[in-house]
N, C-alpha and C positions, 0 to 999 in steps of 0.2 A: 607607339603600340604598347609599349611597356609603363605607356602610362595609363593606358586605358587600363590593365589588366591588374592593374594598383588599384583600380579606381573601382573595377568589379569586386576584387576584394574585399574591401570594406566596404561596398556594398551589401555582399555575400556577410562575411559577418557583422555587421551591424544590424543585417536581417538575422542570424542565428540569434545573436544578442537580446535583441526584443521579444521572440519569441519565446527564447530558451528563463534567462533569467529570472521572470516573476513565475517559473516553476519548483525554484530553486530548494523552498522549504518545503513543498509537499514531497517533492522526491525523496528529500532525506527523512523527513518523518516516514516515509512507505519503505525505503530501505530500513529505515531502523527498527522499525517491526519484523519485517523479513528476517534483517540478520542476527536482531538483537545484542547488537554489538556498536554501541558510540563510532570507536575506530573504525568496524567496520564496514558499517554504512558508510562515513565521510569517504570511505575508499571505492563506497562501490558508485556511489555519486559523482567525485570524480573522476569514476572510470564512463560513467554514463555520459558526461559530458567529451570528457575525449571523445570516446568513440561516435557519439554523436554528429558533434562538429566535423569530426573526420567522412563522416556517411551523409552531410546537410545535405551535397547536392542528389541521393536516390529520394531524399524525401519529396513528395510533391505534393505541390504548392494547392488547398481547399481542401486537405484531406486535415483529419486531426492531427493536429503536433502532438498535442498534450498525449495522447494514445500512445503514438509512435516514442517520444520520450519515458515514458512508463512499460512499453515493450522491451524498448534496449536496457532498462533497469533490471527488469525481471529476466529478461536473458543472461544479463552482467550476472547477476546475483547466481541462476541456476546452473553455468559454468562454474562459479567460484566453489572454494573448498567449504565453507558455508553451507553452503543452498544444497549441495552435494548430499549432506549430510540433514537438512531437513526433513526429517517424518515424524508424527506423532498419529495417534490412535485416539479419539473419544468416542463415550460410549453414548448412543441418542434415547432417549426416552421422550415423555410428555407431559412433564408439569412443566410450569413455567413460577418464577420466584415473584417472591411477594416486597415490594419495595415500601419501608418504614417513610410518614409523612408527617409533615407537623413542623411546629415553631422553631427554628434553630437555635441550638443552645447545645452547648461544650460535649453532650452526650448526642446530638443526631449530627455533628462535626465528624465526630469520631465516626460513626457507624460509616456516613460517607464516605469518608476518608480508608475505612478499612472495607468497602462497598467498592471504590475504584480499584482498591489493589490485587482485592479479586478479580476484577475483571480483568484488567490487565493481564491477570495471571494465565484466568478463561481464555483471554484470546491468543497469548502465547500457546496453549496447550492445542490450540486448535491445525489439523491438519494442516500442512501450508497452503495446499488447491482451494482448503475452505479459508485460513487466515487473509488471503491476496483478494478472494471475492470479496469478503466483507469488509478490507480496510478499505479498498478501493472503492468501491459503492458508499458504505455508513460514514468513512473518515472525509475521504478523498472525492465523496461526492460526484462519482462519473453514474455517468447514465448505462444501463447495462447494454448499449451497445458500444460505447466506449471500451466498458472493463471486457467487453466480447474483443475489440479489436485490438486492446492490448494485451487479452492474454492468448488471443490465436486461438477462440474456441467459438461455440456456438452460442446466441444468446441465450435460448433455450438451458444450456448449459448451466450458464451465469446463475440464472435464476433459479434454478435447480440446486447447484451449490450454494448460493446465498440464503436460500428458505431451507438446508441443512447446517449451515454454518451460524445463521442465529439460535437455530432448535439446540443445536450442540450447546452454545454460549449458553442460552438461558439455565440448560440441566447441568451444566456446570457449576456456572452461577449459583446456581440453588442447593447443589451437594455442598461446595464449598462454604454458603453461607450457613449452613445447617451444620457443620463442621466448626465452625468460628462461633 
């Protein structure tokens, strides 16, 4: 008997394993946005997976994983002292920026280069409700009923926030590039 229950085991996680593992770098890129913190993403990832594996068997079996694993992340995160503390405010308008085109060379290097770092910056400043829709969706590639089922919201929702959280980016984007 006790060796069957050995034997469910590693069944049990050699089935988390598969499932879990080739998630492994989008979680931390989506916490490291969230917390914007190297350490502590690595912490909230490893805590996503604990508590994961600890909860494998309420997951069931044809529903999304990948959802359910981006749920318990985004939970992790908005208990922690972190997430706690995440709010920011941007202001929406309607231009949209005009992106520089042409032959590469040391001078449109550059513009790119300081063209990411805005953005980056754009999407740190952006609300957390609008940062989570849009990495998830544009970075992370879910379908907006996925980022619905991982954030515990309406689709309707989702897409609501996502066609605010690009508007945000763009007029961001565009103060910032006009500023630089």
């Amino acid at each position: 008997m006790v060796y069957l229950i050995e034997v469910a085991e590693q069944h049990f996680t050699a089935t988390f394993e598969e499932l879990a593992l080739p998630l492994f770098d989008q979680l931390y890129n989506f916490a490291h946005w969230l917390a914007q913190d190297r350490s502590e993403a690595e912490d909230l990832v490893q805590e996503t997976y604990a508590k994961a594996l600890k909860g494998f068997s309420s997951f069931q079996p044809g529903t999304n994983f990948r959802a359910w694993m981006y749920r318990i992340l985004r939970n992790t995160f908005l208990t922690s002292r972190t997430g706690l503390k995440a709010t920011a405010t941007v202001a929406l308008d309607d231009d949209s920026p005009e992106l520089p085109a042409g032959p590469e060379t040391p001078e449109t290097i550059l513009i790119e280069h300081s063209q990411h770092q805005v953005l980056q910056s754009a999407i740190e400043a952006l609300p957390m409700h609008f940062r989570e829709v849009l990495l998830l969706c544009d970075v992370e590639e879910m379908s907006y009923q996925e980022i619905a089922e991982t954030l515990a919201i309406p689709a309707g929702t989702v897409m609501s926030r996502l066609s605010r959280a690009r508007k945000a980016l763009r007029d961001s984007f565009k103060k910032q590039m006009v500023v630089a």
